[in-house]
ChimeraX commands (.cxc) that place a marker at each C-alpha (Angstrom):
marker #1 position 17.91,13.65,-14.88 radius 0.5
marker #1 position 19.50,14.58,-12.14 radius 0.5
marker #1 position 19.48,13.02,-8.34 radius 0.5
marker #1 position 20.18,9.34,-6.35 radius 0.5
marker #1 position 19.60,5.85,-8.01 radius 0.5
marker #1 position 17.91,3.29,-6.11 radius 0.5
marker #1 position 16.70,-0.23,-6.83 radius 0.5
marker #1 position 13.03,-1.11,-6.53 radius 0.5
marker #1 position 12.74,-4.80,-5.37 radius 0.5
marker #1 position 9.69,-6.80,-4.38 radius 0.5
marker #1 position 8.41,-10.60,-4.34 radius 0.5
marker #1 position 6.49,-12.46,-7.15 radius 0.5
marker #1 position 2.72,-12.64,-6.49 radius 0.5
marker #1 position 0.49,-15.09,-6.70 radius 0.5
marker #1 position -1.68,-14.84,-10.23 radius 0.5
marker #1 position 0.31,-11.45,-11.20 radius 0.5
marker #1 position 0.49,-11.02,-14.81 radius 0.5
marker #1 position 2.11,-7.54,-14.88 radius 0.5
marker #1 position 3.34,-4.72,-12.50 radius 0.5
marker #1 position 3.08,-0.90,-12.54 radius 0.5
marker #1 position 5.82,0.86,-10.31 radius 0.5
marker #1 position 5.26,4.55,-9.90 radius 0.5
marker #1 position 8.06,6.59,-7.95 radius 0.5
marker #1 position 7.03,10.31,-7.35 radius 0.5
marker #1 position 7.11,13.20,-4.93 radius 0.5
marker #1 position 3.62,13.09,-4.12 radius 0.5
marker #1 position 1.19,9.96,-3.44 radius 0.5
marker #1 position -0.09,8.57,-7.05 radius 0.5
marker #1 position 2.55,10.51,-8.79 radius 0.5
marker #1 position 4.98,9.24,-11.33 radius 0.5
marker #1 position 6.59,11.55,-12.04 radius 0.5
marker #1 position 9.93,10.57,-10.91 radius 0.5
marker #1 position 9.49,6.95,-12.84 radius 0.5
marker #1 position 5.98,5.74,-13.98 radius 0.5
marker #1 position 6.03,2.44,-16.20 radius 0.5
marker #1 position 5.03,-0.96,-16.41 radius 0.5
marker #1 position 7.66,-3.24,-15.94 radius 0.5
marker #1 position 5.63,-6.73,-17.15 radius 0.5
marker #1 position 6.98,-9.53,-14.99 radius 0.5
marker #1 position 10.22,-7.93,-13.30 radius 0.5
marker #1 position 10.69,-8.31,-10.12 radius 0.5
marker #1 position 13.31,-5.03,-9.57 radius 0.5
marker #1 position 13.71,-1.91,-10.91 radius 0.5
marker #1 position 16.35,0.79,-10.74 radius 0.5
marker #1 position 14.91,4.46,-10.97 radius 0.5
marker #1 position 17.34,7.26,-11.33 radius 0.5
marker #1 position 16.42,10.98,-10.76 radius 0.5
marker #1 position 15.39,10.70,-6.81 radius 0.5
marker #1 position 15.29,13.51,-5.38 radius 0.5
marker #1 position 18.46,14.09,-2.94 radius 0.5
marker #1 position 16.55,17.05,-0.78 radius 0.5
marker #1 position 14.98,14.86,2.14 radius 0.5
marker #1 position 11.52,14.97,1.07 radius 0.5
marker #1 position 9.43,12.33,1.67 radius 0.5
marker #1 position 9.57,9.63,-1.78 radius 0.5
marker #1 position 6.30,7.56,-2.48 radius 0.5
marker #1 position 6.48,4.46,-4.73 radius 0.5
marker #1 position 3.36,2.65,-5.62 radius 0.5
marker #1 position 3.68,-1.04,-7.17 radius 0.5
marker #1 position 0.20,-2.26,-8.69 radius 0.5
marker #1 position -0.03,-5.72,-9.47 radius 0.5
marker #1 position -2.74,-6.98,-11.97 radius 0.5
marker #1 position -4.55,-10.36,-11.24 radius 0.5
marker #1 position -7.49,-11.14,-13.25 radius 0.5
marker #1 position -7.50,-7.89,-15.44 radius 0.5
marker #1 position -8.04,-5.63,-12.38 radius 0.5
marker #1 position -4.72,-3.41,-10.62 radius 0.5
marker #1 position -4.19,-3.45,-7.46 radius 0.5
marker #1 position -2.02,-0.93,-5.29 radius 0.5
marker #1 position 0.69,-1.41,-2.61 radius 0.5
marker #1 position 2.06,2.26,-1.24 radius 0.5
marker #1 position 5.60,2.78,0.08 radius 0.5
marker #1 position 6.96,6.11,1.44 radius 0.5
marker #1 position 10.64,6.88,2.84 radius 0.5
marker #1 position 12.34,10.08,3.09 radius 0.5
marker #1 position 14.36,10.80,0.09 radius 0.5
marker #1 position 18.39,10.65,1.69 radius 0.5
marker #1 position 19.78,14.50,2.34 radius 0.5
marker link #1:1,2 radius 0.2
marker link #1:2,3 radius 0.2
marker link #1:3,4 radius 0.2
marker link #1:4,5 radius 0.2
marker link #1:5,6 radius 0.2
marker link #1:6,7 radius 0.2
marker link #1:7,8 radius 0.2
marker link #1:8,9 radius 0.2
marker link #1:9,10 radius 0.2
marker link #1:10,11 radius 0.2
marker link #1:11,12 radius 0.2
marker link #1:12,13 radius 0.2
marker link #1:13,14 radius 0.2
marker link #1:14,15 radius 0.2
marker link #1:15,16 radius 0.2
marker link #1:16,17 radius 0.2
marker link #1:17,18 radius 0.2
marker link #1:18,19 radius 0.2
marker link #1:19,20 radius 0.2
marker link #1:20,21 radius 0.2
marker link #1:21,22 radius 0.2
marker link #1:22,23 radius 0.2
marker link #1:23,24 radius 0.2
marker link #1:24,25 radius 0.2
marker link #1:25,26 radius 0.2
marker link #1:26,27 radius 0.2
marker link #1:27,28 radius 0.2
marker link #1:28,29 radius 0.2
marker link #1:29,30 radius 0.2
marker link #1:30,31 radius 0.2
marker link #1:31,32 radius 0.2
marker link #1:32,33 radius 0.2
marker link #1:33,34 radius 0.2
marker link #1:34,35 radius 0.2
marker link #1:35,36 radius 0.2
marker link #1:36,37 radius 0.2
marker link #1:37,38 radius 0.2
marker link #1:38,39 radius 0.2
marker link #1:39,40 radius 0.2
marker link #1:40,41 radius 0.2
marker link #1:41,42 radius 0.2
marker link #1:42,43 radius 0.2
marker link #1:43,44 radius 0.2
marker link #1:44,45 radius 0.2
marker link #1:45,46 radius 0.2
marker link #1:46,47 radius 0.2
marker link #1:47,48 radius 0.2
marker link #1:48,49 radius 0.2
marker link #1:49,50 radius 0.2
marker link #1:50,51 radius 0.2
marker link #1:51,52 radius 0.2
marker link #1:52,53 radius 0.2
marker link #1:53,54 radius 0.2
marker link #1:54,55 radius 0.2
marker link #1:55,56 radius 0.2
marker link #1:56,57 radius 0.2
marker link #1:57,58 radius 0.2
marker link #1:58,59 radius 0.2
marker link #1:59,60 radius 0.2
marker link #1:60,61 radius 0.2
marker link #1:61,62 radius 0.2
marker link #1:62,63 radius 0.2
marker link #1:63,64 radius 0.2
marker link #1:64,65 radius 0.2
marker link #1:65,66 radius 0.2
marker link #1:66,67 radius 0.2
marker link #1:67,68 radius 0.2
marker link #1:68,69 radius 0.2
marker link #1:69,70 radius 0.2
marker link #1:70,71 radius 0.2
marker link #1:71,72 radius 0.2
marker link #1:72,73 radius 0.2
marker link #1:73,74 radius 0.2
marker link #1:74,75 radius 0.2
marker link #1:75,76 radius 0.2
marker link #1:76,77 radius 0.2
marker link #1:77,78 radius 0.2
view
């Protein structure tokens, strides 16, 4: 896949027993990355677009069986 690498980093939370991180070009897409990534606290997703559109990543955390979101957004770098 073609495009810019960039590491995914984010803080341990309290009770989290797995995390989701979904990197797309539109909001609850995956479709650049989509995966969970258990306990890890970083990624590194390759294939980012390069064409300054805007990026969203979504990390869901599960705590107690049940996911919950966080949404990020930055322009993709041109």
């Amino acid at each position: 896949m073609s495009g810019s690498t960039a590491a995914f980093d984010w803080n341990a939370g309290t009770g989290v027993t797995a995390y989701w991180l979904d990197v797309g070009t539109g909001l609850g897409q995956g479709n650049v990355f989509g995966a969970n990534v258990g306990t890890a606290l970083s990624r590194t997703v390759s294939g980012i677009p390069t064409n300054g559109s805007v990026i969203y990543a979504q990390l869901w955390s599960e705590i107690g069986g049940v996911w919950y979101p966080n949404r990020y957004t930055y322009t993709a770098f041109h």
